[in-house]
C-alpha positions as CSV (number, residue, x, y, z in Angstrom):
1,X,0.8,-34.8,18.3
2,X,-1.2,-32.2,16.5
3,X,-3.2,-33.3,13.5
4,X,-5.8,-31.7,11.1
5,X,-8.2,-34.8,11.8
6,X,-11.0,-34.0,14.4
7,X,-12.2,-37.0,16.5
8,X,-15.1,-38.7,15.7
9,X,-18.2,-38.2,18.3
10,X,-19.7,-41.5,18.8
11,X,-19.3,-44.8,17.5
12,X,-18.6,-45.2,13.5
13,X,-21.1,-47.4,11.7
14,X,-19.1,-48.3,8.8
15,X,-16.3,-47.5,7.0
16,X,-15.9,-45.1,3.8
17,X,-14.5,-47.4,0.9
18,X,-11.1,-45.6,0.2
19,X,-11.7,-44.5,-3.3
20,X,-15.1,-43.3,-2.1
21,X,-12.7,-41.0,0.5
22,X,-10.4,-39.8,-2.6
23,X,-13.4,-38.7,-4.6
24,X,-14.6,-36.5,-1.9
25,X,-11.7,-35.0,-1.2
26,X,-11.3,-34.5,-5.1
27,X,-14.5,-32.8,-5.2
28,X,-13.9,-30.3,-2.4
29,X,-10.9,-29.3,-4.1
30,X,-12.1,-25.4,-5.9
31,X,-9.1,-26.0,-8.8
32,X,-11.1,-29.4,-10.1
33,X,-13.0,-27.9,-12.9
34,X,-9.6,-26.2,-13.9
35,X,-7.4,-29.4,-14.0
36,X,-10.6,-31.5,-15.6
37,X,-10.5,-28.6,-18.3
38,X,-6.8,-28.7,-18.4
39,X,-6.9,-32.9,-18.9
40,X,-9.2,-32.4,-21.9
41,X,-7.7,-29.3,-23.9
42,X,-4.8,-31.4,-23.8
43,X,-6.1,-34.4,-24.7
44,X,-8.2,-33.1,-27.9
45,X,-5.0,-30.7,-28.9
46,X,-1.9,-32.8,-28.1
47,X,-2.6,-35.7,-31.3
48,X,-3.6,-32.0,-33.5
49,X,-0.9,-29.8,-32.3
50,X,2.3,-31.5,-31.3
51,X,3.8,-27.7,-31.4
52,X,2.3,-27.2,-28.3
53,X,5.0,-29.0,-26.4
54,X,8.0,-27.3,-28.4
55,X,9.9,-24.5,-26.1
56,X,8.2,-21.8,-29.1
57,X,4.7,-23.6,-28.4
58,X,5.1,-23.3,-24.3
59,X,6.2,-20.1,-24.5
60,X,3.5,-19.0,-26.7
61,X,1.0,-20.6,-24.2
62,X,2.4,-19.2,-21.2
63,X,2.6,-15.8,-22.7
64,X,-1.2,-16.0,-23.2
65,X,-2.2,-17.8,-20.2
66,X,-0.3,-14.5,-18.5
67,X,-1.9,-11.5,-19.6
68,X,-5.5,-13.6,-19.1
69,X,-4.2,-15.0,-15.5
70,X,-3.5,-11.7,-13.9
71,X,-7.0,-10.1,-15.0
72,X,-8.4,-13.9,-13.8
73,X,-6.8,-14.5,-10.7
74,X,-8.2,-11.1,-9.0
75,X,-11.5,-11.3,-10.5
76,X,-11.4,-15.0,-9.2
77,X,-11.1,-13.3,-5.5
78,X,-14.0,-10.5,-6.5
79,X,-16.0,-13.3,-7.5
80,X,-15.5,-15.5,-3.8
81,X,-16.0,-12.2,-2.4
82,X,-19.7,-12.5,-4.3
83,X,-19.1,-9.7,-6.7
84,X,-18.4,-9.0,-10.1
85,X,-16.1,-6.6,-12.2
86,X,-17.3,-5.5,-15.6
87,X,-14.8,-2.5,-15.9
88,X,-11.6,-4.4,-15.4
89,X,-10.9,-4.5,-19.4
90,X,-11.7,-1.1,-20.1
91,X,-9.4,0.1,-17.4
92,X,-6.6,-1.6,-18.9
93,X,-7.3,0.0,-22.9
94,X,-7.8,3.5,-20.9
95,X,-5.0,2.9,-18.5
96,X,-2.9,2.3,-21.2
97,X,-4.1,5.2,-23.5
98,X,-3.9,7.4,-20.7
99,X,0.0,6.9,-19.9
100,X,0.5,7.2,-24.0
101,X,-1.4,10.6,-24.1
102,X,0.7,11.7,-21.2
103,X,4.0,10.5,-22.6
104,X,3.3,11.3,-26.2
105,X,1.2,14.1,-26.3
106,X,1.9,16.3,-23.4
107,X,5.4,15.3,-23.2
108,X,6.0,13.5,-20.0
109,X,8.6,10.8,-19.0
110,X,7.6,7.5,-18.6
111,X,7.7,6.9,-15.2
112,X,5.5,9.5,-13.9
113,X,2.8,9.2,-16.7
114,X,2.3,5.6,-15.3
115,X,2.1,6.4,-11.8
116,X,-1.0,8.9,-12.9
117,X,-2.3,6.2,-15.0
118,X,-2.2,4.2,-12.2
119,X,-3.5,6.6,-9.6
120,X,-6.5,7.0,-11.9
121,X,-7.1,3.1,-12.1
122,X,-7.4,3.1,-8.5
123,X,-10.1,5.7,-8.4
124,X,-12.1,4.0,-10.7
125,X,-12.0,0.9,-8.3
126,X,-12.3,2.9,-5.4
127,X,-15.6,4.6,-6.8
128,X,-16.5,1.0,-8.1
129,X,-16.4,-0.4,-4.7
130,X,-17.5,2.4,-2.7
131,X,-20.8,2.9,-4.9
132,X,-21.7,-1.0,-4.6
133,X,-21.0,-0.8,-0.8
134,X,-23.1,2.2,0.3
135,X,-25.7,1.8,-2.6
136,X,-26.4,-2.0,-2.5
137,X,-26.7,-2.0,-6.1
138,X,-25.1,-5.2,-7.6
139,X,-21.9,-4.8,-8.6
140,X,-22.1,-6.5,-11.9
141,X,-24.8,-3.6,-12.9
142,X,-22.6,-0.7,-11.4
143,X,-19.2,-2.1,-13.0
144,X,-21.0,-2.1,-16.2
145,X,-22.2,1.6,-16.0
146,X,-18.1,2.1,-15.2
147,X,-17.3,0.4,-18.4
148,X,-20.0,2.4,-20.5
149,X,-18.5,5.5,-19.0
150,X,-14.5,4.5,-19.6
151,X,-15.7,3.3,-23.1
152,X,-17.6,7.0,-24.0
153,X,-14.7,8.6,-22.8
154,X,-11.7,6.6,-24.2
155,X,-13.2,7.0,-27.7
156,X,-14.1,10.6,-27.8
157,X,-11.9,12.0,-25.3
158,X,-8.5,9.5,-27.1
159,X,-9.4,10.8,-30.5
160,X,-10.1,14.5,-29.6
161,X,-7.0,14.6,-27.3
162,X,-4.5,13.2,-29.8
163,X,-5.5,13.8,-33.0
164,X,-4.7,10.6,-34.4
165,X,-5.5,6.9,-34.9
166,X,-2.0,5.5,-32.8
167,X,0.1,7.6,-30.4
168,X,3.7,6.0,-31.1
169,X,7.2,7.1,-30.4
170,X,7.1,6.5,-27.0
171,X,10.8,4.4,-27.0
172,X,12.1,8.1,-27.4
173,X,10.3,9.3,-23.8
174,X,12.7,10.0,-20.4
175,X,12.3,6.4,-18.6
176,X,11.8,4.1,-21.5
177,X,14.4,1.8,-21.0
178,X,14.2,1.7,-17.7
179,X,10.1,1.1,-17.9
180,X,10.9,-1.5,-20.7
181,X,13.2,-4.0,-18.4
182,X,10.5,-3.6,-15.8
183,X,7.6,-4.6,-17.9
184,X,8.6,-5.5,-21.3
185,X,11.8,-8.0,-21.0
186,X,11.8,-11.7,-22.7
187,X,14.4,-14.4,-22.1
188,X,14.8,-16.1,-25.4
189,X,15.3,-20.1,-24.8
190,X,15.7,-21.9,-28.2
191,X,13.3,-20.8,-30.7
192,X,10.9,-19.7,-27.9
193,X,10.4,-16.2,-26.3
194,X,9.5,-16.3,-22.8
195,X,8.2,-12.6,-21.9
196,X,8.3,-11.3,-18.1
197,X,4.4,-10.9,-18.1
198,X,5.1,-14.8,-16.8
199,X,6.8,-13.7,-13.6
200,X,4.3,-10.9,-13.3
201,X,1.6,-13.2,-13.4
202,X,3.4,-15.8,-11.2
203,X,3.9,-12.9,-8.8
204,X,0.3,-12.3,-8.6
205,X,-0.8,-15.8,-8.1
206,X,1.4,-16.1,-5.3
207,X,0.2,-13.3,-3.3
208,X,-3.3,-13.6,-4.3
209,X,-3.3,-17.3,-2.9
210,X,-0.9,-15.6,0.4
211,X,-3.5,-13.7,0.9
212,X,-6.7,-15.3,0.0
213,X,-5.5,-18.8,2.5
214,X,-3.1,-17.0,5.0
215,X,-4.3,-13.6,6.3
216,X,-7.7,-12.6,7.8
217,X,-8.2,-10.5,4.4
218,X,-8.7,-13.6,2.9
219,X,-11.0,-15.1,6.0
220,X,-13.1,-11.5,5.2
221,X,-13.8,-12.7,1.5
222,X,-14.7,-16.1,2.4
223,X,-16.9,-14.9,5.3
224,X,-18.3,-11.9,2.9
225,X,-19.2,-14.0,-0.5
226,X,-20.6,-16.9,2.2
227,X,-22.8,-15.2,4.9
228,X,-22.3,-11.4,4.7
229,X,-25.0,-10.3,7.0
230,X,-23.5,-12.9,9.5
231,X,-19.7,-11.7,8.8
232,X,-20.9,-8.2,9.5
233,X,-22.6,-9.0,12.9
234,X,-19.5,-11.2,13.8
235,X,-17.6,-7.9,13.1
236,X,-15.5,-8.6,9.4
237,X,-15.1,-5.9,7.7
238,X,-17.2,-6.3,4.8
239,X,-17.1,-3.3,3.2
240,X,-13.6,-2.8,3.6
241,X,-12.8,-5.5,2.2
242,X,-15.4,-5.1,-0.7
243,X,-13.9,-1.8,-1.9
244,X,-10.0,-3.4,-1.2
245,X,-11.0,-5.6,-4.3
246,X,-12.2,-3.2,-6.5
247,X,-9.0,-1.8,-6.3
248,X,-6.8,-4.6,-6.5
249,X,-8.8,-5.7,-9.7
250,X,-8.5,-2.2,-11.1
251,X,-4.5,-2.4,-10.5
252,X,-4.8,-5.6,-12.2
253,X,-6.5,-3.4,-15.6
254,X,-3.6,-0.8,-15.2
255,X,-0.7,-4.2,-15.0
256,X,-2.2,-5.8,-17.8
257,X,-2.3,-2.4,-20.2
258,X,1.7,-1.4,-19.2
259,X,2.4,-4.7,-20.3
260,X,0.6,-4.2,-23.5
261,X,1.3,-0.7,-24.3
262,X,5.5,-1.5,-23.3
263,X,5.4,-4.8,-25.4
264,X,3.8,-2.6,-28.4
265,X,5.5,0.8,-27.6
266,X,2.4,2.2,-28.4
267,X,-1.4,2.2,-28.2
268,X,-3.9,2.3,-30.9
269,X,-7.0,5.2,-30.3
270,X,-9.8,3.5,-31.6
271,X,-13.3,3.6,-30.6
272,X,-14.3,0.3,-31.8
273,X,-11.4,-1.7,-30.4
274,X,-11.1,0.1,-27.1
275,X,-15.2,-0.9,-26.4
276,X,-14.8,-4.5,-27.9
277,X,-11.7,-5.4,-26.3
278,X,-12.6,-4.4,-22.9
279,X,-16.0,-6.0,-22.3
280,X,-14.7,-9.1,-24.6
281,X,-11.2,-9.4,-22.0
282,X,-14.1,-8.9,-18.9
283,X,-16.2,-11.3,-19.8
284,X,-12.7,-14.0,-20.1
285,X,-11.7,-12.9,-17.2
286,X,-15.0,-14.2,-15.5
287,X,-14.8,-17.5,-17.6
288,X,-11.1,-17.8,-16.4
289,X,-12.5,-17.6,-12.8
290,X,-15.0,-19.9,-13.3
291,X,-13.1,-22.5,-14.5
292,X,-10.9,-22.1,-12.0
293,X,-13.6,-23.8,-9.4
294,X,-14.9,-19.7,-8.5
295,X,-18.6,-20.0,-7.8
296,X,-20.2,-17.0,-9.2
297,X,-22.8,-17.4,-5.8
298,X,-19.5,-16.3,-3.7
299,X,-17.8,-18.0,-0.6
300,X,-15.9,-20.5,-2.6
301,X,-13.3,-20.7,-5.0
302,X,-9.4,-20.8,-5.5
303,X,-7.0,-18.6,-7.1
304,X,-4.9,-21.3,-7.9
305,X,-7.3,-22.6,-9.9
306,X,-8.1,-19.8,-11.8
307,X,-4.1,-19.8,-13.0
308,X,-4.8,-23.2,-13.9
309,X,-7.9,-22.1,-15.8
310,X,-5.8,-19.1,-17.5
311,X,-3.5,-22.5,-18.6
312,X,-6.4,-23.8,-19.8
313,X,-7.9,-20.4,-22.1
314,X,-4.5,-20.1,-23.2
315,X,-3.9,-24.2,-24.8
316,X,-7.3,-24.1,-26.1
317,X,-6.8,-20.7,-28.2
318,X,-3.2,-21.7,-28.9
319,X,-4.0,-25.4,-29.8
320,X,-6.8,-24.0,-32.5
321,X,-4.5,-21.6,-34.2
322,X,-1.9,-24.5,-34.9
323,X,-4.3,-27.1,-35.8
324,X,-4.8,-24.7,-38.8
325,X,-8.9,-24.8,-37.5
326,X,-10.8,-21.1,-37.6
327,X,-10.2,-18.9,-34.9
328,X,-13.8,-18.7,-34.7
329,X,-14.4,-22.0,-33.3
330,X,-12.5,-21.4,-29.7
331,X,-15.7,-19.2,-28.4
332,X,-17.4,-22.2,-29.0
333,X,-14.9,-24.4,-27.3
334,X,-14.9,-21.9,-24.2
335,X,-18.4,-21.9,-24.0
336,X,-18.0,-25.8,-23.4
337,X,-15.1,-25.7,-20.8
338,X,-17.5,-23.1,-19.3
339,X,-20.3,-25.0,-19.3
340,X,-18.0,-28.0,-17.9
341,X,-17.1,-25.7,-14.9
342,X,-20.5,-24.8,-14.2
343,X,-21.8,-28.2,-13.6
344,X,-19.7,-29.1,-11.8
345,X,-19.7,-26.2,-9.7
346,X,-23.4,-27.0,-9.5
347,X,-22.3,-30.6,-8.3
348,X,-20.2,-28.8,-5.2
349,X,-22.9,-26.0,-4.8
350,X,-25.3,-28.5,-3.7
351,X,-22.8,-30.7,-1.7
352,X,-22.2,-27.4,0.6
353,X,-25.9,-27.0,0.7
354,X,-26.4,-30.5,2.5
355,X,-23.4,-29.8,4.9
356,X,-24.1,-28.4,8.0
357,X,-22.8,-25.3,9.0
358,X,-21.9,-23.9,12.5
């Protein structure tokens, strides 16, 4: 019988107490900070917010936990990979600006001005990867230049191109409806309205975790973000995989701004929201990750845990609005689910430290 136990090599000197055994286990677990998080935004917001378990509450929670979770789970494998990607929120503002302009202003139908919106988001991961492959600059640096660039040109180039402060009327465009059921659809249960940015984002969990636990695409990112000198001699294909997740983070930007620019059938062109928005959504979109048990060192982390951390962003903002406290207060309260991830990624940083490696 085949079993995932190794045999012991020599004789055992004493036994592990059994709730010693569960604890390690527990710790090696990469979705523990998540769940800990999880356990105590529920426990603070539950006796304040009772709303939150009403079908309008869940569904208001699961509609945020989506749009954060797709943007989180894929940075989530950038960052056990070992990299970073600044430019993912920009790329969905100018994703989504670029497939209005296309459909509003120069009057093409839906369909194809996504599938040039798209083709452009996957040239600004493919230059994001290629440039922090064959320059060895780190990536957090380089994905920020890409930001700074997206940002100059999505508020000159937006305002210039249009003409005006919201392009609109895009229900009218050849492929709406069909674009609408793709990306925009809800499923109304009670008083709540359940949004299918849910099934995109459970979609994109499940292959994420596919890939990350079942192919050797996911044995490259382990082996890259661990040892990637060693994974290069052993023959992985570092850089290949390196400039695979660029890309797949950049599709991630593009997802996240159809859904948005569908659900508001339109997209406002303003300079000031289109920087703020995508270095603010970047920046959550690490946090997510981190939560989620992603060490920002590389080599370890889980994307189901970065869905449960997504879980987490999305009780904690929801839970403050409808405790009637000020919005204002959930940066602080992320900062100390952050923090709460970080230690305890510290506490399994140093526990893979002490093990031996072959």
């Amino acid at each position: 019988m085949i079993t995932e136990r190794l045999p012991a090599l020599g004789s055992v000197t004493a036994d592990v107490p059994r709730t010693r055994r569960w604890f390690v286990r527990a710790l090696a677990r990469p979705s523990l900070p998540a769940l800990v998080g999880l356990a105590a935004v529920l426990a603070v917001f539950l006796p304040l917010a009772p709303q939150l378990l009403t079908v309008a509450g869940l569904a208001s929670v699961l509609d945020t936990a989506a749009l954060i979770g797709i943007g989180g789970v894929t940075v989530g494998l950038l960052l056990i990979a070992g990299h970073f990607d600044m430019s993912i929120g920009v790329v969905a503002v100018a994703s989504a600006l670029g497939t209005a302009l296309l459909t509003g202003q120069a009057g093409w139908a839906v369909w194809p001005a996504l599938l040039a919106s798209f083709g452009g988001a996957l040239l600004i991961g493919l230059f994001n990867g290629l440039l922090v492959v064959n320059t060895g600059l780190p990536s957090f640096l380089v994905t920020l230049a890409t930001f700074l660039v997206l940002q100059g040109i999505a508020r000159a180039g937006g305002t210039a191109v249009s003409g005006v402060s919201r392009v609109t009327g895009l229900e009218e465009a050849d492929g709406w409806q069909s674009v609408a059921a793709v990306f925009g659809s809800t499923l109304e249960i009670g008083d709540g309205r359940f949004r299918i940015s849910l099934v995109w984002f459970l979609l994109v969990t499940a292959a994420a975790t596919w890939a990350l636990w079942r192919t050797g695409f996911g044995n490259g990112i382990f082996a890259g973000g661990g040892a990637r000198r060693a994974a290069r001699q052993l023959g992985v294909p570092v850089a290949r995989t390196t400039v695979t997740l660029f890309c797949i983070t950049a599709t991630a930007g593009w997802l996240i701004g159809t859904l948005g620019l569908v659900r508001l059938a339109g997209v406002q062109v303003s300079g000031v929201q289109i920087g703020s928005t995508g270095l603010v959504s970047a920046i959550d979109f690490i946090v997510v990750a981190v939560i989620g048990g992603c060490l920002l060192t590389g080599g370890y982390g889980s994307t189901i845990g970065a869905a449960i951390g997504a879980v987490v962003y999305a009780v904690a903002r929801n839970g403050i609005v409808m405790a009637g406290w000020d919005p204002l207060w959930f940066q602080a309260l992320l900062g100390v689910l952050l923090l709460m991830a970080l230690l305890t990624n510290g506490v399994v940083r140093r526990r893979l430290k002490a093990a031996p490696r072959s």
